[in-house]
C-alpha positions in Angstrom: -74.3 -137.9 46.9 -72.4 -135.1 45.2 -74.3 -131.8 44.3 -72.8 -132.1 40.7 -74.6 -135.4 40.2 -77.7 -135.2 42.2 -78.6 -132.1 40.1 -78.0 -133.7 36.8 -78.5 -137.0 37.6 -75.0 -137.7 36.1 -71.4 -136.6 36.4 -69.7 -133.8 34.8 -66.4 -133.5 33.0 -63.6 -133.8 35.5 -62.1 -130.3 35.8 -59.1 -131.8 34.6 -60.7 -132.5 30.8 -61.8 -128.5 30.8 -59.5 -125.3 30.2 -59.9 -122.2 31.9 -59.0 -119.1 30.1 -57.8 -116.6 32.5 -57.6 -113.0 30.7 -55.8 -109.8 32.5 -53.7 -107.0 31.9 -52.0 -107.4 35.6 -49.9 -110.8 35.7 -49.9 -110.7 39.6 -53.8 -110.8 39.3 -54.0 -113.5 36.3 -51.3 -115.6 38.5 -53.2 -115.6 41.3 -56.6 -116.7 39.8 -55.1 -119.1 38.1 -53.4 -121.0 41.3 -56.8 -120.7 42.5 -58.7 -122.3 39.7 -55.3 -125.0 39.4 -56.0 -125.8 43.0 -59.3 -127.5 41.6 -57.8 -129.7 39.0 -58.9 -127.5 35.9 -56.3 -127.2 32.8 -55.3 -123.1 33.0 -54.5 -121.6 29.6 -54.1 -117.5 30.0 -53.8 -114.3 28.2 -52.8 -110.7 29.2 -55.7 -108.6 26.9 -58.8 -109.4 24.6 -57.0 -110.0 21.4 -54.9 -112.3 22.9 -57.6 -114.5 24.3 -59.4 -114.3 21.2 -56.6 -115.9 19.5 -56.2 -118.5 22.3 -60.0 -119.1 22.2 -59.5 -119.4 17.9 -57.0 -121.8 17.7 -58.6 -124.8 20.2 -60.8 -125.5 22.6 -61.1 -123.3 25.8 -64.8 -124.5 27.5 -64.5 -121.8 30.2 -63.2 -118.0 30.2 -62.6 -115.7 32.9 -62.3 -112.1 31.9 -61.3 -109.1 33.7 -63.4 -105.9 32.5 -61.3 -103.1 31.7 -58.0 -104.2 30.0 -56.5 -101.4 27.9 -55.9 -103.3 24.9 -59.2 -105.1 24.6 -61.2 -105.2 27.6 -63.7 -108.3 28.1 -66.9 -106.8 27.0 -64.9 -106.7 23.2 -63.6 -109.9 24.0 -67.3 -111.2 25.2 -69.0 -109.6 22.1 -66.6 -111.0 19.7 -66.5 -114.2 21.1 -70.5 -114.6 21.1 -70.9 -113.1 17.4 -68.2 -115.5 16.2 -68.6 -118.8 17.9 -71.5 -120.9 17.4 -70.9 -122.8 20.5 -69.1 -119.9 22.8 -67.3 -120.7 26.0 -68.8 -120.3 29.3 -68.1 -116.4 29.9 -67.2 -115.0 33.6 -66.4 -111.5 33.7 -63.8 -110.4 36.2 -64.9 -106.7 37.8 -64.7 -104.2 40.6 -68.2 -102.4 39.2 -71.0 -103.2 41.1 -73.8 -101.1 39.7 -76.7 -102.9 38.0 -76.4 -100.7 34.6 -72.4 -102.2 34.7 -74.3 -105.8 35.2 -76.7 -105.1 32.5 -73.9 -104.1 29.9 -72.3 -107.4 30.7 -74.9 -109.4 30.3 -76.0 -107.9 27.3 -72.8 -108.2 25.5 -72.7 -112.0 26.3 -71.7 -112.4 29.6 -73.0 -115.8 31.4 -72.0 -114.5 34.8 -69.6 -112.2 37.0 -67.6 -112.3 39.6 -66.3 -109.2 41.5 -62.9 -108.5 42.5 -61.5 -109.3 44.9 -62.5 -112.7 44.1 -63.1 -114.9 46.4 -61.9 -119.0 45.9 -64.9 -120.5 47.1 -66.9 -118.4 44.8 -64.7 -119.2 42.3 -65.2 -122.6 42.7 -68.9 -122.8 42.5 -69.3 -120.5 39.8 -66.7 -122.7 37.9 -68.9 -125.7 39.2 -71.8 -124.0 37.5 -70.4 -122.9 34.3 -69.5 -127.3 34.2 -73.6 -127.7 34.6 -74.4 -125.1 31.9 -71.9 -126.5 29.3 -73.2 -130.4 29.7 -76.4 -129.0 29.2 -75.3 -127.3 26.4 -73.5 -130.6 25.4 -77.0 -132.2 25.9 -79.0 -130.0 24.0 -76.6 -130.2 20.8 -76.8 -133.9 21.2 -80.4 -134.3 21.1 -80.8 -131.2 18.2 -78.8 -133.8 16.2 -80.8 -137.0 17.6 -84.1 -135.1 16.4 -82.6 -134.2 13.2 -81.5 -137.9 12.7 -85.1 -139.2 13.7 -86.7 -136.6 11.4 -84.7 -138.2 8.6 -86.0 -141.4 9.0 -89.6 -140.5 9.7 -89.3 -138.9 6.1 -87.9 -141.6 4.5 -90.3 -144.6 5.9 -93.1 -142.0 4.8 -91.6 -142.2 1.2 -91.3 -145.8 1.8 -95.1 -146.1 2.9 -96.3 -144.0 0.4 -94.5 -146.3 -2.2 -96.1 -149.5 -0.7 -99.2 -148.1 -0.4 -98.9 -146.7 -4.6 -97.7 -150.6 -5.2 -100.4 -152.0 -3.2 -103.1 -149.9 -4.8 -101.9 -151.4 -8.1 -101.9 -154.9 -7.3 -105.4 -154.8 -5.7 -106.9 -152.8 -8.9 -105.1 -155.1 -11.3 
């Protein structure tokens, strides 16, 4: 049985149904990640700084970005921040570095980062953490799913208590009458 579907107990999206935002300054770079991540069947959509992505990432659905760090435009911890202040259901967020200390991983994460991958990268990495950031957005999927579920159920637990309360107001004035 496959990984994907053992852990969830269901299968993911196909890669095909998900795009991959690949953002980098250097094309040769953002080329060559994205023939990587193509080689696994996922839609590539890419960008050459931060306020290009951002743009991409405004105007339709991108489920998965890859970000290179430093870009001299706007790098992806901008890109990260802005993304996770202004989306309430952000993409998955790999950043794309060569720093390896843990105050560099720290920064990342704090500015929104869900993971990181360190140049150069490596394709079967890739490919799991890609396969990762797929588990993390169904559950995310799930969880907004159920929030609604519970909010539906909520609603009608409120209105057969008004419907109760009613019958029981009614049936308190039949039985005294």
């Amino acid at each position: 049985m496959n990984y994907l579907k053992q852990s969830l107990g269901r299968e993911l999206p196909h890669p095909t149904t998900v795009n991959v935002l690949v953002v980098d300054d250097v094309r040769s770079e953002r080329m060559r990640l994205a023939a990587m991540i193509a080689k696994y069947g996922y839609n590539i959509l890419e960008a050459s700084d931060g306020n290009e992505a951002y743009e991409i990432i405004s105007q339709g659905r991108v489920e998965i970005v890859i970000s290179d760090w430093q870009m001299p435009a706007s790098g992806g911890i901008e890109l990260c921040k802005r993304i996770v202040t202004g989306d309430r259901n952000p993409p998955y967020f790999i950043m794309l570095t060569g720093r390896s200390s843990m105050d560099d991983l720290v920064e990342g994460m704090e500015a929104g980062a869900d993971d990181f991958l360190a140049k150069p990268v490596e394709a079967r990495e890739l490919r799991v953490r890609l396969q990762a950031g797929l588990r993390v957005l169904q559950l995310r999927r799930e969880l907004s799913q159920r929030a609604c579920e519970i909010q539906l159920t909520t609603l009608r637990v409120r209105e057969l208590e008004s419907e109760l309360a009613a019958l029981k107001e009614k049936h308190a004035e039949v039985s005294s009458g």
